[in-house]
C-alpha positions as CSV (number, residue, x, y, z in Angstrom):
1,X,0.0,0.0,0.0
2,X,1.9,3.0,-1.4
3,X,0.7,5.2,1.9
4,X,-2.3,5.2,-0.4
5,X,-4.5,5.5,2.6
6,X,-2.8,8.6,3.3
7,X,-2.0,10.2,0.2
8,X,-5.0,9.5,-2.0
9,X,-7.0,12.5,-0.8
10,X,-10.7,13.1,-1.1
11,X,-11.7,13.0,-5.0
12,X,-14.7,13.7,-6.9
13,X,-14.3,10.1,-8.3
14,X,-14.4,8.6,-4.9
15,X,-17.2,10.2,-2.6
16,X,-15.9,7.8,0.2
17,X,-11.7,8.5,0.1
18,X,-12.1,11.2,3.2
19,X,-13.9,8.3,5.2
20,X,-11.0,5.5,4.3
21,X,-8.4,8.0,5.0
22,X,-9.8,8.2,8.6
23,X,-10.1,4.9,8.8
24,X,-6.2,4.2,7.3
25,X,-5.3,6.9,10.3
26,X,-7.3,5.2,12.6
27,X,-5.6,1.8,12.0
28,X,-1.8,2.9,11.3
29,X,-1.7,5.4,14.1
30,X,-3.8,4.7,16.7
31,X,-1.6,4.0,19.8
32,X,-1.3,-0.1,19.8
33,X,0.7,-3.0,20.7
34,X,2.8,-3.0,17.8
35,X,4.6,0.2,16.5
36,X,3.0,2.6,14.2
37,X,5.8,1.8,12.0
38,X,5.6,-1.7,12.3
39,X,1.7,-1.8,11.3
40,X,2.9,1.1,8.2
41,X,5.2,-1.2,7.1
42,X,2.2,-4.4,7.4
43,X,-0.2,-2.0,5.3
44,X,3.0,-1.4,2.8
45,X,4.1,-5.5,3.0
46,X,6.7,-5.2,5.1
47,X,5.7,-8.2,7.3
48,X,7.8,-8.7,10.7
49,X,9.1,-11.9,10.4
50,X,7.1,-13.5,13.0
51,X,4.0,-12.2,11.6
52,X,4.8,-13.4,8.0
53,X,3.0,-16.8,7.7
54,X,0.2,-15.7,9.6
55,X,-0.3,-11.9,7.2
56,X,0.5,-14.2,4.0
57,X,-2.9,-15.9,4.5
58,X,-4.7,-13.1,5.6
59,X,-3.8,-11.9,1.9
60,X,-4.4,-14.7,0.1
61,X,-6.7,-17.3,1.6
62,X,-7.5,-16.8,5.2
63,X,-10.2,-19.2,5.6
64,X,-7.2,-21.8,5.6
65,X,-6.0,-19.5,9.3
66,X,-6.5,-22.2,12.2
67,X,-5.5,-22.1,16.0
68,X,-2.2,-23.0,15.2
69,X,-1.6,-20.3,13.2
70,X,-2.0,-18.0,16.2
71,X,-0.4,-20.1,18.7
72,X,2.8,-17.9,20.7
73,X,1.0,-14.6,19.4
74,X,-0.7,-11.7,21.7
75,X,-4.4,-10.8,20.5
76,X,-3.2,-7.6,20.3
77,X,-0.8,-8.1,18.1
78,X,-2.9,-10.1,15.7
79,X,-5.5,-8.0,15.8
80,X,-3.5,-5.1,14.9
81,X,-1.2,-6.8,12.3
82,X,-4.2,-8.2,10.4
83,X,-6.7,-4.7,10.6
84,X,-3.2,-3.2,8.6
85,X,-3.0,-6.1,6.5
86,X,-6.7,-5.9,5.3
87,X,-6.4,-2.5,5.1
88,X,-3.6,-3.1,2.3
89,X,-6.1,-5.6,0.6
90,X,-9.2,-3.6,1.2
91,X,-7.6,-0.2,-0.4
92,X,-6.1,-2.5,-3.5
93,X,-9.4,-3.1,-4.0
94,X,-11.4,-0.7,-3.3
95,X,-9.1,1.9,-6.0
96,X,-9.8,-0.8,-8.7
97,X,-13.6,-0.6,-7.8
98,X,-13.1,3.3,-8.4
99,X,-11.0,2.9,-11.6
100,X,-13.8,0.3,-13.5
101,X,-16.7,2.6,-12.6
102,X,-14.8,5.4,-13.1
């Protein structure tokens, strides 16, 4: 995610970017278990090493994520880890959605 959250700006073609870009804040900034640059750098693909398996199939298939998958890791830190991930996904997304109806 190109700091797309943050950089995309509100746009005629896209009556909804001021509301992601709130949200993006909300997710990247918000005080949290893990670093603001650490969850930046999810939202970007940057995964933390530990977090790698776990954000790949968030990604790409994360009806395959089980118990073990989570096994060692604090809630927080999930929880946060995978909001940035999806965020990524979401915004992906979300601009091609613009761009075809565009």
């Amino acid at each position: 995610m190109e700091s797309s959250a943050s950089s995309s700006g509100a746009s005629s073609a896209d009556p909804h970017a001021a509301a992601w870009e709130r949200l993006a804040a909300a997710i990247v900034t918000t005080p949290g278990a893990l670093p603001e640059e650490v969850r930046r750098g999810i939202a970007q693909g940057d995964d933390p090493a530990e977090l790698a398996a776990l954000l790949d199939k968030v990604r790409r298939h994360a009806y395959t994520i089980v118990d073990r998958d989570l096994a060692r890791l604090e809630t927080d830190v999930v929880f946060e880890a995978v909001l940035a991930a999806a965020l990524a996904e979401g915004d992906e997304r979300r601009r091609a959605a613009i761009e075809a109806i565009g």
